[in-house]
Structure formats: C-alpha cells, structure tokens
C-alpha positions as CSV (number, residue, x, y, z in Angstrom):
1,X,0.0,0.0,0.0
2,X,1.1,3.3,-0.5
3,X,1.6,4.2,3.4
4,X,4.1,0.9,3.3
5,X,1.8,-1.7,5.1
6,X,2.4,-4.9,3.4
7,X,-0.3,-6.3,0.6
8,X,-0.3,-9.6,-0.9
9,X,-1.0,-9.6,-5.0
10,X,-1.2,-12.7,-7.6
11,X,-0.7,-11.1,-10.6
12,X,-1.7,-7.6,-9.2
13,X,-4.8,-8.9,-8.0
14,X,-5.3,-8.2,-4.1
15,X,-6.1,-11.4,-1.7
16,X,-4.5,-9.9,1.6
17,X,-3.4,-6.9,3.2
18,X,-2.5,-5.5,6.7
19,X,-4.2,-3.2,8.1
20,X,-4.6,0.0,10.1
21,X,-4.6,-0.2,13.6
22,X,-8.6,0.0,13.8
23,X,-11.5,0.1,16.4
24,X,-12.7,-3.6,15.9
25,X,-9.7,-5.3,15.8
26,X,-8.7,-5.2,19.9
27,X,-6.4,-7.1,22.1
28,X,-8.2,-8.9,24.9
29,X,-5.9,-9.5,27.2
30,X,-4.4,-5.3,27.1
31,X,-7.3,-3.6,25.7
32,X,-5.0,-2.3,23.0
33,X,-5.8,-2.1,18.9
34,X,-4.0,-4.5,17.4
35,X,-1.6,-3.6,14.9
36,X,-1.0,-6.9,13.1
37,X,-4.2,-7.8,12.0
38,X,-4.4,-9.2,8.0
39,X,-7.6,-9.0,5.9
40,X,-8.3,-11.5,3.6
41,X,-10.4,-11.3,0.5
42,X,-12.8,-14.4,1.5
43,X,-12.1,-14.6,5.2
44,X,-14.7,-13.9,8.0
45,X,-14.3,-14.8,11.7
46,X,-10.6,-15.2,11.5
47,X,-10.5,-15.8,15.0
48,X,-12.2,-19.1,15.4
49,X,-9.3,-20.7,13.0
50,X,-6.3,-22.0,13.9
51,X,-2.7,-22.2,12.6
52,X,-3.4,-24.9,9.6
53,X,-7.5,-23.4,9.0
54,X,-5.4,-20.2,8.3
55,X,-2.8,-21.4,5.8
56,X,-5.9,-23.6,3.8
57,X,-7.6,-19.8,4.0
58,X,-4.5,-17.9,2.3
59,X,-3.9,-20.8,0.1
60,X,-7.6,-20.4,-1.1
61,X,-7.4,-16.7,-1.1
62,X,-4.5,-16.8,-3.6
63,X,-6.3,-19.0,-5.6
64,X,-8.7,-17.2,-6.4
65,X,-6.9,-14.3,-7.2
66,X,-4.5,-16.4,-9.5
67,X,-4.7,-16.8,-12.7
68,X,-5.8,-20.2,-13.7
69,X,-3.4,-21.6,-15.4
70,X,-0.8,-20.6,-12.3
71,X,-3.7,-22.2,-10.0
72,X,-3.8,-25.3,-11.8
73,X,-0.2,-25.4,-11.7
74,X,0.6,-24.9,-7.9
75,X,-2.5,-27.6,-7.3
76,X,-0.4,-29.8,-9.3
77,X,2.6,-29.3,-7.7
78,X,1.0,-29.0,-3.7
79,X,-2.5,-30.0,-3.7
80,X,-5.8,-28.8,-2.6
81,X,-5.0,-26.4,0.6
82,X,-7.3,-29.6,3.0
83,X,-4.4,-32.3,1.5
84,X,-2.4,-32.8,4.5
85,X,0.7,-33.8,2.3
C-alpha cells in the first residue's frame, strides 16, 4: 500500500493486506488495537481458526486471485490447501 503496510497480490490482483490499527480489531488481554491484523479477501471470523485453518484460507485466497493456469499449476505441484501432504 502506498503508506508501506504490506499487501499480498497474484498477478496484481489483491487477496491480503495488513491493516490500520482499527477500532474492531482489539487485544483482549491489554485492551490495545491491534496492529498486526491481516484482511483476507474471502475470510470472515478469523478468530475461530487455527494455525493450519489459516494457511488452507490464504492458500484459497490466492487461488482465487490467480490466474488459472498458475492455479492449476501450484494444485499440481502441492495439492488442494485440506491435503495434508
């Protein structure tokens, strides 16, 4: 982004950012705004998923964005983003 928070593009296509330090987005331990919070492009309730729910979500975020002849090439070469291997 132009004020030098990270963004994620497949072929200049968004499908994550980071960003702003915003209202909803709150620590609840400290009360504080969290500044490391990504948005996805098909991601709601972040919070219930864990560690490997989250990499299936970017992996299926890129994927969308990608063209499809890159998508169908990465699937080939790692697998639907649920394929444990």
């Amino acid at each position: 982004m132009a004020d030098g928070r990270p963004t994620y593009l497949v072929r200049d296509k968004l499908y994550c950012l980071q960003r702003s330090r915003r209202p909803d987005a709150i620590d609840p331990d400290t009360g504080e705004r969290l500044a490391d919070v990504l948005m996805f492009r098909v991601a709601p309730n972040l919070a219930r998923l864990d560690r490997e729910e989250l990499r299936d979500l970017v992996v299926e975020a890129w994927l969308t964005r990608a063209p499809k002849r890159v998508a169908r090439a990465w699937l080939a070469e790692h697998g639907p983003a649920d394929d444990p291997a």
